[in-house]
PDB file of N, CA, C and O in Angstrom:
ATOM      1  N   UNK A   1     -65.564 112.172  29.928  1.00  0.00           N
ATOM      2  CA  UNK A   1     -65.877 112.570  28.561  1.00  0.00           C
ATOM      3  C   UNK A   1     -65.230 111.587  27.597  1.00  0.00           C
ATOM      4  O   UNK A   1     -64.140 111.104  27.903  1.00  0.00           O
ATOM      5  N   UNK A   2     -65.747 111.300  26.605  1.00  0.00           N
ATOM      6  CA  UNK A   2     -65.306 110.415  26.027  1.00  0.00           C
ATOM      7  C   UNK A   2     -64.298 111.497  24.560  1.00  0.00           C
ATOM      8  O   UNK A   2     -64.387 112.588  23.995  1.00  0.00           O
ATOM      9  N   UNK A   3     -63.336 110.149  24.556  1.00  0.00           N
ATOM     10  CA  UNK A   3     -62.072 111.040  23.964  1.00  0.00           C
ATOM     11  C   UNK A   3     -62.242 111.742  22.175  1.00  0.00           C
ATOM     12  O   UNK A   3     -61.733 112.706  21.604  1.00  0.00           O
ATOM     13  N   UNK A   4     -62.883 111.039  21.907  1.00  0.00           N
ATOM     14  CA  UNK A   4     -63.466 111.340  20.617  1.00  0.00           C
ATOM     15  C   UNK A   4     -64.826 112.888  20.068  1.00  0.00           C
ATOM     16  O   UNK A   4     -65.400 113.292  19.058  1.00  0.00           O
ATOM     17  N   UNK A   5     -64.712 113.224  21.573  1.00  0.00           N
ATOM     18  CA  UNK A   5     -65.995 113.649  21.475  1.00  0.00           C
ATOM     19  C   UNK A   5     -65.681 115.263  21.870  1.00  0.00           C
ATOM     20  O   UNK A   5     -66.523 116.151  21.731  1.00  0.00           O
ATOM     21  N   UNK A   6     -64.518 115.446  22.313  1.00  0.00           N
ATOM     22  CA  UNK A   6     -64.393 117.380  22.717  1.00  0.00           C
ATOM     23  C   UNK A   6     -64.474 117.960  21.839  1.00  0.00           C
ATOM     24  O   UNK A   6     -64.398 117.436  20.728  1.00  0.00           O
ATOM     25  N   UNK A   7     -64.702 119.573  22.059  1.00  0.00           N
ATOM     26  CA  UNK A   7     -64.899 120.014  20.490  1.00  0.00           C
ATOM     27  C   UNK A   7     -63.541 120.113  19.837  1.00  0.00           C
ATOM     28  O   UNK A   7     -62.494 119.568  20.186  1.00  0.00           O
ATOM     29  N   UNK A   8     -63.817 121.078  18.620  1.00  0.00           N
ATOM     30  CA  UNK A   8     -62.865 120.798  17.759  1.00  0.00           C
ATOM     31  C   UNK A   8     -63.276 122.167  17.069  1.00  0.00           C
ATOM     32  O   UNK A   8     -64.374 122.301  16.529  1.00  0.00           O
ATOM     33  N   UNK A   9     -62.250 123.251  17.125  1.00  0.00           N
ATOM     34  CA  UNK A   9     -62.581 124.345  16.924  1.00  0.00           C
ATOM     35  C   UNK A   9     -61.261 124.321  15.150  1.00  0.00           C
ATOM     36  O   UNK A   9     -60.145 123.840  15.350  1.00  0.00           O
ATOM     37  N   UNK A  10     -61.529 124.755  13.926  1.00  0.00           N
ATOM     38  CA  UNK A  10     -60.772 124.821  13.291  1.00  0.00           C
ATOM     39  C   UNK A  10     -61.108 126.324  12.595  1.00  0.00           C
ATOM     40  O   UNK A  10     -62.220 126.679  12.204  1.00  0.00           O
ATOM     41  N   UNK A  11     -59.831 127.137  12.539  1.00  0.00           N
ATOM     42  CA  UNK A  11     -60.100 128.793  11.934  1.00  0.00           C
ATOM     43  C   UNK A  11     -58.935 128.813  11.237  1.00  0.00           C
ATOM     44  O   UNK A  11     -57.900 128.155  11.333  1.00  0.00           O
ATOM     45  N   UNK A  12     -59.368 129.878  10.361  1.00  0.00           N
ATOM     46  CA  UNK A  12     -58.287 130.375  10.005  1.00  0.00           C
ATOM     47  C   UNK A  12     -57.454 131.612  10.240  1.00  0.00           C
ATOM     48  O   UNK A  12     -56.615 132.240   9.594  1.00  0.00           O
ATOM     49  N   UNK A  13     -58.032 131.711  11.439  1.00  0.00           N
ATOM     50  CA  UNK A  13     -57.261 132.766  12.311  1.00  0.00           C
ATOM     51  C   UNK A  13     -57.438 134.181  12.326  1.00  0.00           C
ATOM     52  O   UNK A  13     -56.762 135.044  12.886  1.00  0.00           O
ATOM     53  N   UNK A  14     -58.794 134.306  11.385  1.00  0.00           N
ATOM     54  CA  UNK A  14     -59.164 135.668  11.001  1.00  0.00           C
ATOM     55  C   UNK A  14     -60.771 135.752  10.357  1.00  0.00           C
ATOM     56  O   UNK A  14     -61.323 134.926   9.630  1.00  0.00           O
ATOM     57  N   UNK A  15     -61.207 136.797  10.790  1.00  0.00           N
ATOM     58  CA  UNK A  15     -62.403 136.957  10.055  1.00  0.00           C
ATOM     59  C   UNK A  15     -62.801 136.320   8.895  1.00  0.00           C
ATOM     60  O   UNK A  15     -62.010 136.685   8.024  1.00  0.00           O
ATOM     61  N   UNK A  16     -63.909 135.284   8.260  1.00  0.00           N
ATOM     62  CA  UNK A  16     -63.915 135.035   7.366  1.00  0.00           C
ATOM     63  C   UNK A  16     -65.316 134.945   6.812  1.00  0.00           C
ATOM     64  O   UNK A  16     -65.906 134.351   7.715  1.00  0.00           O
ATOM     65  N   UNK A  17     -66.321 135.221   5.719  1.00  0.00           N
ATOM     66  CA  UNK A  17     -67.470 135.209   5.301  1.00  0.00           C
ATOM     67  C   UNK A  17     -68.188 133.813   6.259  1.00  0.00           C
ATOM     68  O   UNK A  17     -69.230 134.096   6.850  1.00  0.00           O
ATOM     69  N   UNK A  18     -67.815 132.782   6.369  1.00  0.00           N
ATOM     70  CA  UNK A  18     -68.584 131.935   6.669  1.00  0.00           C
ATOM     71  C   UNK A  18     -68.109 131.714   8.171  1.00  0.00           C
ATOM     72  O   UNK A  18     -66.955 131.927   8.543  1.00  0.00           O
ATOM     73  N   UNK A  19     -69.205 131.233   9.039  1.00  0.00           N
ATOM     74  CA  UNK A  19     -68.645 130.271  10.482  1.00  0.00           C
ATOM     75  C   UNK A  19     -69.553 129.249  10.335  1.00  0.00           C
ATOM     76  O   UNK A  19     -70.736 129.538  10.152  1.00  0.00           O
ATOM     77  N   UNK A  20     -69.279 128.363  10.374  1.00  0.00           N
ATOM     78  CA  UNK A  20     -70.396 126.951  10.772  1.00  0.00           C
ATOM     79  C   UNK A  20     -70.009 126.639  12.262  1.00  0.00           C
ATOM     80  O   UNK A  20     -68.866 126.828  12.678  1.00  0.00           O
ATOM     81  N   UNK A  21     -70.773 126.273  12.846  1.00  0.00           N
ATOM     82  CA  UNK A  21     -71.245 125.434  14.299  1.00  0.00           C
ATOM     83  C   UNK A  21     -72.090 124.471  13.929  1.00  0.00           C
ATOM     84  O   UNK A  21     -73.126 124.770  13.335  1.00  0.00           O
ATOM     85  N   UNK A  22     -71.779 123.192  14.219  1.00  0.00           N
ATOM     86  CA  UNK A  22     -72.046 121.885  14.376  1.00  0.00           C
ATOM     87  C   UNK A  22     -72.254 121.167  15.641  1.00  0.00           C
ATOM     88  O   UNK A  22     -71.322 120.639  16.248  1.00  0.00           O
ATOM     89  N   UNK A  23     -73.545 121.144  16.065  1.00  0.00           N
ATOM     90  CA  UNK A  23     -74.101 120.203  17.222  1.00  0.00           C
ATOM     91  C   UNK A  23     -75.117 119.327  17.030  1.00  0.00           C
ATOM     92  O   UNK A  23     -76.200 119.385  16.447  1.00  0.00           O
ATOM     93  N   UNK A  24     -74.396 118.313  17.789  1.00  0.00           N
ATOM     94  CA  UNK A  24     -74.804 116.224  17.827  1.00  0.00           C
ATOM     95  C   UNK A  24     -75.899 116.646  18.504  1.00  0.00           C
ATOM     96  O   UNK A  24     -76.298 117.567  19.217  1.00  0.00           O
ATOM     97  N   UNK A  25     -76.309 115.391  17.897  1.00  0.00           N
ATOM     98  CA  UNK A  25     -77.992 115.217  18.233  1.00  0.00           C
ATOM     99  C   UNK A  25     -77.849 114.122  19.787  1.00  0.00           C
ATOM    100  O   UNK A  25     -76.790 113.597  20.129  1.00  0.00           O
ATOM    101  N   UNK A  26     -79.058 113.991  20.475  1.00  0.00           N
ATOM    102  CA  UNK A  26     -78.854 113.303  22.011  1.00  0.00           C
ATOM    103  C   UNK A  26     -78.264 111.963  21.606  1.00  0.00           C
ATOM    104  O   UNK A  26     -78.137 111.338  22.659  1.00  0.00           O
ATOM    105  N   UNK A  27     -77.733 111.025  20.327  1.00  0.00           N
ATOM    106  CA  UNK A  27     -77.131 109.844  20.836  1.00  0.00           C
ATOM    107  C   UNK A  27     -75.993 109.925  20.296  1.00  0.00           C
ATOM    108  O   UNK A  27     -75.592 108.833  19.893  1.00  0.00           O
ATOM    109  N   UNK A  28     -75.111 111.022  20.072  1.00  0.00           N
ATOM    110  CA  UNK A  28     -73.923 111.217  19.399  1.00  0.00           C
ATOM    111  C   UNK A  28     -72.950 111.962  19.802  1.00  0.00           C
ATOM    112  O   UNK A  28     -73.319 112.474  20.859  1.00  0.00           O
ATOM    113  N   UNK A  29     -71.859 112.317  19.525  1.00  0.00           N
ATOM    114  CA  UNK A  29     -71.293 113.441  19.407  1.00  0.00           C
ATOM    115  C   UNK A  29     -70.427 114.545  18.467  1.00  0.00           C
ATOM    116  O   UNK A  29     -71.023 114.718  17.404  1.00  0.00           O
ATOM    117  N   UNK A  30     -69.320 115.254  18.550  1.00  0.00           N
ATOM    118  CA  UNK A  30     -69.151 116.265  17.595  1.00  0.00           C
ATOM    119  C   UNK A  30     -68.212 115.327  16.668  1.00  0.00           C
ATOM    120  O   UNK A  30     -67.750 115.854  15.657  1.00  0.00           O
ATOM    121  N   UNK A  31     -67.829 113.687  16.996  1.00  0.00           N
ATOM    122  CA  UNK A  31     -66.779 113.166  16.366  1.00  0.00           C
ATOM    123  C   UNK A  31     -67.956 112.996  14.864  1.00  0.00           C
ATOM    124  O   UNK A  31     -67.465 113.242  13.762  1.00  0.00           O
ATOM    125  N   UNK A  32     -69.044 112.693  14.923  1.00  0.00           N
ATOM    126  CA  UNK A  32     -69.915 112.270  13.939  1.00  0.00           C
ATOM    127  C   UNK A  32     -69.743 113.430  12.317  1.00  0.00           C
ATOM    128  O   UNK A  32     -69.904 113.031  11.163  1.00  0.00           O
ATOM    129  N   UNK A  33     -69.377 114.894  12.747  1.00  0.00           N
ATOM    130  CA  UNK A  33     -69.019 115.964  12.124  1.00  0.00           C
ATOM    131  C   UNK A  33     -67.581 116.061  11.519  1.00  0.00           C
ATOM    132  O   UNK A  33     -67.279 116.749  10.543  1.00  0.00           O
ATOM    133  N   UNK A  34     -66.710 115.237  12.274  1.00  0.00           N
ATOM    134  CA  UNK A  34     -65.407 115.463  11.701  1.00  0.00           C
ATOM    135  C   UNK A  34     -65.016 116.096  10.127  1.00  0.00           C
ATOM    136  O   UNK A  34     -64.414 117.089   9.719  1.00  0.00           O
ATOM    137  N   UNK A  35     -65.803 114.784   9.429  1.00  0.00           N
ATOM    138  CA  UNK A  35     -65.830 115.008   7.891  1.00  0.00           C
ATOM    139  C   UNK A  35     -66.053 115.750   7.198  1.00  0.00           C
ATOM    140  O   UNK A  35     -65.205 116.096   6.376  1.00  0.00           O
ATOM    141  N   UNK A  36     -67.824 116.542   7.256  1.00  0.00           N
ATOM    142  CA  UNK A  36     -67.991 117.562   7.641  1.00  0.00           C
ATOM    143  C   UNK A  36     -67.669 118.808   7.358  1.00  0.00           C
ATOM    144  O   UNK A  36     -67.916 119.487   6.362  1.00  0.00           O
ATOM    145  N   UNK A  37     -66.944 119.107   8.580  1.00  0.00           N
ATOM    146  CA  UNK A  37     -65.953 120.059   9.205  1.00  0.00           C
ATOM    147  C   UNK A  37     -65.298 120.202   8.168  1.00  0.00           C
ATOM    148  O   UNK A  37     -65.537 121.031   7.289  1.00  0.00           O
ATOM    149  N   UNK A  38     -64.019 119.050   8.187  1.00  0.00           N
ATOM    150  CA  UNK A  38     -63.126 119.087   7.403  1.00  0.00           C
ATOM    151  C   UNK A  38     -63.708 119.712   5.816  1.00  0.00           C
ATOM    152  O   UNK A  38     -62.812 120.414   5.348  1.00  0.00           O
ATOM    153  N   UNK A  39     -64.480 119.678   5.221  1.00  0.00           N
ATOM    154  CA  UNK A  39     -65.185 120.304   4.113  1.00  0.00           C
ATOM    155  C   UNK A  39     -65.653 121.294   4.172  1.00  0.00           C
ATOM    156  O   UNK A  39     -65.574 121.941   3.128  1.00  0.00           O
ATOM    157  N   UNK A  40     -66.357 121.949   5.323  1.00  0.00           N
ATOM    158  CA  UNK A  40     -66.715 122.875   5.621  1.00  0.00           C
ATOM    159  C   UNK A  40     -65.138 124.429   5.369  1.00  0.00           C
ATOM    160  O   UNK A  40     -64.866 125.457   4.749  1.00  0.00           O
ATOM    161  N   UNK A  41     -64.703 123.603   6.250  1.00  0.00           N
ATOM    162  CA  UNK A  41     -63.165 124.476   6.509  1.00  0.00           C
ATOM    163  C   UNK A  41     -62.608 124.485   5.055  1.00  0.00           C
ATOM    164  O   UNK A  41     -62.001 125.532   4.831  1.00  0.00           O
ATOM    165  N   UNK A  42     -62.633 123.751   4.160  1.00  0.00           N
ATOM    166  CA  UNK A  42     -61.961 123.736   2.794  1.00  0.00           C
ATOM    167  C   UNK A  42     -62.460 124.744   1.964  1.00  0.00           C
ATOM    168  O   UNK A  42     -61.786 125.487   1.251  1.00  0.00           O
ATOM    169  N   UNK A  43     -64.276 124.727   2.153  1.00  0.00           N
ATOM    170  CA  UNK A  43     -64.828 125.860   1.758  1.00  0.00           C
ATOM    171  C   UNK A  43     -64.666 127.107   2.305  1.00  0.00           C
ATOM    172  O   UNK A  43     -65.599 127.911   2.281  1.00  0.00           O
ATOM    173  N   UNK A  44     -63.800 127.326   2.703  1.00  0.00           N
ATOM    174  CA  UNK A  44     -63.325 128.868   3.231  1.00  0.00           C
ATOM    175  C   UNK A  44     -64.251 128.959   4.775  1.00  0.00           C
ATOM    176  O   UNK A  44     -64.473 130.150   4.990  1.00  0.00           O
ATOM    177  N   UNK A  45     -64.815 128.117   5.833  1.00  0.00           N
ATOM    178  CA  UNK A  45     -65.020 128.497   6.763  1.00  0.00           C
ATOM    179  C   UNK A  45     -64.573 128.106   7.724  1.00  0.00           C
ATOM    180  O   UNK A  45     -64.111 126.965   7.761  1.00  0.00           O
ATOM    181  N   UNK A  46     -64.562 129.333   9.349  1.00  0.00           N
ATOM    182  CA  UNK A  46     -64.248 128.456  10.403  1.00  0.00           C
ATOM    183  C   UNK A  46     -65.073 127.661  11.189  1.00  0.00           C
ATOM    184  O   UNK A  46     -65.972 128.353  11.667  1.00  0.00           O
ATOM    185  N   UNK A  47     -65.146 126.438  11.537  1.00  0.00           N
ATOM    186  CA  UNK A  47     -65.704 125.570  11.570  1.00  0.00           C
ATOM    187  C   UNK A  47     -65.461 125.154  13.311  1.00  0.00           C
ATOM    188  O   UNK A  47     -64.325 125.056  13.775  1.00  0.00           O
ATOM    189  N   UNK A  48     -66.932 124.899  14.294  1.00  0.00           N
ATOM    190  CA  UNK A  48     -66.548 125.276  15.151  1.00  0.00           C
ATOM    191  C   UNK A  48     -67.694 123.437  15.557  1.00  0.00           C
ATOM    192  O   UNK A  48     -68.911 123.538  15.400  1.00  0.00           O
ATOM    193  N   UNK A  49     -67.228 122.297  15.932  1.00  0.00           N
ATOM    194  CA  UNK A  49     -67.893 121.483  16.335  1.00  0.00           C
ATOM    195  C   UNK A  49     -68.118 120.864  17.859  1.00  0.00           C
ATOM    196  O   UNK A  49     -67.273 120.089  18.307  1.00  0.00           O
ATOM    197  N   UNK A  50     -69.009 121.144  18.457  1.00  0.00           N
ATOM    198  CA  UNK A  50     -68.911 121.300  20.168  1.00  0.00           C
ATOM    199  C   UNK A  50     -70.366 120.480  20.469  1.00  0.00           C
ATOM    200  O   UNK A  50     -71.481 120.480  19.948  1.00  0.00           O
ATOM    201  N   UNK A  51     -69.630 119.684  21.765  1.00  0.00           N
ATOM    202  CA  UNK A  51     -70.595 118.963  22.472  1.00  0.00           C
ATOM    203  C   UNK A  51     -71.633 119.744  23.090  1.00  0.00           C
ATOM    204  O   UNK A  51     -71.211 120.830  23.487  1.00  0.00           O
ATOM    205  N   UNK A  52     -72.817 119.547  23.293  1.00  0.00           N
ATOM    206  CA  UNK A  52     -73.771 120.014  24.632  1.00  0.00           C
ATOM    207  C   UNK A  52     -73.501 119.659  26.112  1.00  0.00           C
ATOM    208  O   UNK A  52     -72.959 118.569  26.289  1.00  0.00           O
ATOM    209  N   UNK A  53     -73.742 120.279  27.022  1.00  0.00           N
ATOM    210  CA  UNK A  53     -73.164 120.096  28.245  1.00  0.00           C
ATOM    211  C   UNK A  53     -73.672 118.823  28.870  1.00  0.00           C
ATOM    212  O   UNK A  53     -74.850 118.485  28.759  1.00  0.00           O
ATOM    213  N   UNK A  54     -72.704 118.066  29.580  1.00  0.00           N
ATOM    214  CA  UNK A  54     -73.263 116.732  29.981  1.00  0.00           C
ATOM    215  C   UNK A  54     -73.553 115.625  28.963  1.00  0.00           C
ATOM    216  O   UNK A  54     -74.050 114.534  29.239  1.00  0.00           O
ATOM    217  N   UNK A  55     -73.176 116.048  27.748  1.00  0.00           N
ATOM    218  CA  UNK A  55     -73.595 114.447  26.425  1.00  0.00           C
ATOM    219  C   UNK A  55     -71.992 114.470  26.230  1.00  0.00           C
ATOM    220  O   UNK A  55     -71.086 115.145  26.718  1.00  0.00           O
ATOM    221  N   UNK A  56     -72.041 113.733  25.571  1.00  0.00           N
ATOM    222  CA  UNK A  56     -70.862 112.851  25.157  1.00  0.00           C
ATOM    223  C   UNK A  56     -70.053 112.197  26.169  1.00  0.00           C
ATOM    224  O   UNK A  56     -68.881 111.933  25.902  1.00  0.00           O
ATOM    225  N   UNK A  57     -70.620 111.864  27.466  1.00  0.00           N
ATOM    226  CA  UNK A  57     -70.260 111.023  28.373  1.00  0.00           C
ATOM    227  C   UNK A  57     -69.441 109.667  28.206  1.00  0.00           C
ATOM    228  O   UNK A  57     -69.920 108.928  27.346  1.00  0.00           O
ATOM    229  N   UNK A  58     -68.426 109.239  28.781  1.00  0.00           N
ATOM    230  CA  UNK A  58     -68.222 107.800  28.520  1.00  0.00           C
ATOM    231  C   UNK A  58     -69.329 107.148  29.066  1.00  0.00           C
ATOM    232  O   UNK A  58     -69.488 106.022  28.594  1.00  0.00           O
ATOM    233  N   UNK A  59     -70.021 107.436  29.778  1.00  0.00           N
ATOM    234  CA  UNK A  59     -71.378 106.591  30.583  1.00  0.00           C
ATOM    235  C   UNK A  59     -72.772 106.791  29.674  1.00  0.00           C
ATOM    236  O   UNK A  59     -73.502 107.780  29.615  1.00  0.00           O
ATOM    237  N   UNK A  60     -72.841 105.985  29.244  1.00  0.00           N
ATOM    238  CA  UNK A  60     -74.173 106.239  27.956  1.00  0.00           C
ATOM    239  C   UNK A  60     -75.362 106.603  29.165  1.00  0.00           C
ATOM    240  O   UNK A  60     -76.267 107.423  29.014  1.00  0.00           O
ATOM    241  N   UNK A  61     -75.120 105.795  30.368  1.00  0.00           N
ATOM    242  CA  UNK A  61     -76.431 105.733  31.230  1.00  0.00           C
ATOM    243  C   UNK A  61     -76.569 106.778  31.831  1.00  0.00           C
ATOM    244  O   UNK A  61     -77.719 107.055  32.173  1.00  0.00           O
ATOM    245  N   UNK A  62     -75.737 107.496  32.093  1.00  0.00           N
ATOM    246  CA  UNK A  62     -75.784 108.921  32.892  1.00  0.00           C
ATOM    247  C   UNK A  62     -76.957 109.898  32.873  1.00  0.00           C
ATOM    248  O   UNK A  62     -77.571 110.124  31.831  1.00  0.00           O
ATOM    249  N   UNK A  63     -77.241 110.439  33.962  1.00  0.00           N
ATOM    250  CA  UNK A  63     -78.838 111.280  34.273  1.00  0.00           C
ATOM    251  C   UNK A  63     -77.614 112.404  33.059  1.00  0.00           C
ATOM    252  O   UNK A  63     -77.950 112.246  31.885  1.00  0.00           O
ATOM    253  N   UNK A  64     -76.963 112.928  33.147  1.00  0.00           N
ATOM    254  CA  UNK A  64     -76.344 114.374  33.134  1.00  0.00           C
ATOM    255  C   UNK A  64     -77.601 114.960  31.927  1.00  0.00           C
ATOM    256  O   UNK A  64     -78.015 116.111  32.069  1.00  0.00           O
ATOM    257  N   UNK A  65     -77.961 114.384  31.162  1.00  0.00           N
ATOM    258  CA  UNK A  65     -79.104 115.325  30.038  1.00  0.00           C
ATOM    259  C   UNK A  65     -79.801 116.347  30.878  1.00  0.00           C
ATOM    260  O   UNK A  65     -79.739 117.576  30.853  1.00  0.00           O
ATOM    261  N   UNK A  66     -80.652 115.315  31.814  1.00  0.00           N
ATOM    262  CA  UNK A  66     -81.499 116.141  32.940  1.00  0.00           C
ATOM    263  C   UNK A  66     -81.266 117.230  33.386  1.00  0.00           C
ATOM    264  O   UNK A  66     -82.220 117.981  33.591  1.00  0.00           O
ATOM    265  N   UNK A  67     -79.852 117.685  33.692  1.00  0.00           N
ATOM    266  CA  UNK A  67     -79.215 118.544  33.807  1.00  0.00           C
ATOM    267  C   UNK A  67     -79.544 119.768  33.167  1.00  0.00           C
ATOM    268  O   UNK A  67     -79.808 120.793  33.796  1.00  0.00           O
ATOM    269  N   UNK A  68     -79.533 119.662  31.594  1.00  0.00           N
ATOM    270  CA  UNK A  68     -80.359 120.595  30.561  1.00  0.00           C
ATOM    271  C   UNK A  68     -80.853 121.350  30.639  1.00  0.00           C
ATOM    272  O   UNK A  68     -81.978 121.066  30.230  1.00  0.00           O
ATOM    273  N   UNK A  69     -80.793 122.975  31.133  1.00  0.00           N
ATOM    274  CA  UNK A  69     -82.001 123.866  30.968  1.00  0.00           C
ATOM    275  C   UNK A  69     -83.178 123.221  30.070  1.00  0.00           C
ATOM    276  O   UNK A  69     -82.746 122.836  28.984  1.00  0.00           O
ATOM    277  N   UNK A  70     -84.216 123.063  30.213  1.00  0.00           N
ATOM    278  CA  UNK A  70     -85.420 123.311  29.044  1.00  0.00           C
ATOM    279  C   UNK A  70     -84.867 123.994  27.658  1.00  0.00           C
ATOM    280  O   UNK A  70     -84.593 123.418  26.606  1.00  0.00           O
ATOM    281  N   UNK A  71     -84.812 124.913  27.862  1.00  0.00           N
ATOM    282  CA  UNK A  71     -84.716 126.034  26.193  1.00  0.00           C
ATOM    283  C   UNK A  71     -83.788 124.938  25.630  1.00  0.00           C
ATOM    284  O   UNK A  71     -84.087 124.463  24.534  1.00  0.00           O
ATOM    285  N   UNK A  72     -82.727 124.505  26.251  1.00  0.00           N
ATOM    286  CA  UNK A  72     -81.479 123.526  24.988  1.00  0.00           C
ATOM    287  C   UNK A  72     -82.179 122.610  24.184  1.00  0.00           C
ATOM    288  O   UNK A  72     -82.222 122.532  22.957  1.00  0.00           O
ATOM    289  N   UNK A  73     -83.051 121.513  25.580  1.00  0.00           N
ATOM    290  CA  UNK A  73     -83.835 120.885  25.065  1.00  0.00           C
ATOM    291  C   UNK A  73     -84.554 120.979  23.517  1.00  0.00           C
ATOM    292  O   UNK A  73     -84.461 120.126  22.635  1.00  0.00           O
ATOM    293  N   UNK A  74     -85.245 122.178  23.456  1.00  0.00           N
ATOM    294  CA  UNK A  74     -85.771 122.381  22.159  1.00  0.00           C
ATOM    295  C   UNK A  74     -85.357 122.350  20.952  1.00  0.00           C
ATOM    296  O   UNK A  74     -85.757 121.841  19.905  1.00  0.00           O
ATOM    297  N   UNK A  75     -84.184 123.198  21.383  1.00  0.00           N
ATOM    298  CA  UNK A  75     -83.831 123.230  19.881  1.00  0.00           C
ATOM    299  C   UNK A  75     -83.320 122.444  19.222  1.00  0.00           C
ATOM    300  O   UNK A  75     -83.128 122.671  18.027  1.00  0.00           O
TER     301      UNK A  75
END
């Protein structure tokens, strides 16, 4: 996994009006959100930015997408 790329869960430790979830598109990962986030969370939410299973590889070439149920695929 590449080091930049695990998620990155930020709360404020309690129930709050807003949650955002943030997920990278197939040539990226959750580091692309950092900024983001960080704004997101300022606006009073917890802010939750997470890879898809098998992307954010250090191996760009890697089958692991394939891996993918279908349904992820879509959305």
């Amino acid at each position: 996994m590449n080091p930049d790329c695990f998620m990155q869960f930020t709360t404020y430790g309690q129930k709050v009006e807003r949650v955002i979830v943030l997920v990278h598109d197939y040539t990226n990962c959750p580091a692309q959100f950092h900024e983001s986030g960080e704004l997101f969370y300022d606006w009073g939410g917890n802010v939750l930015l997470t890879p898809l299973p098998y992307w954010s590889l250090t191996d760009r070439v890697a089958d692991g997408p394939k891996k993918i149920p279908s349904i992820l695929m879509i959305a």
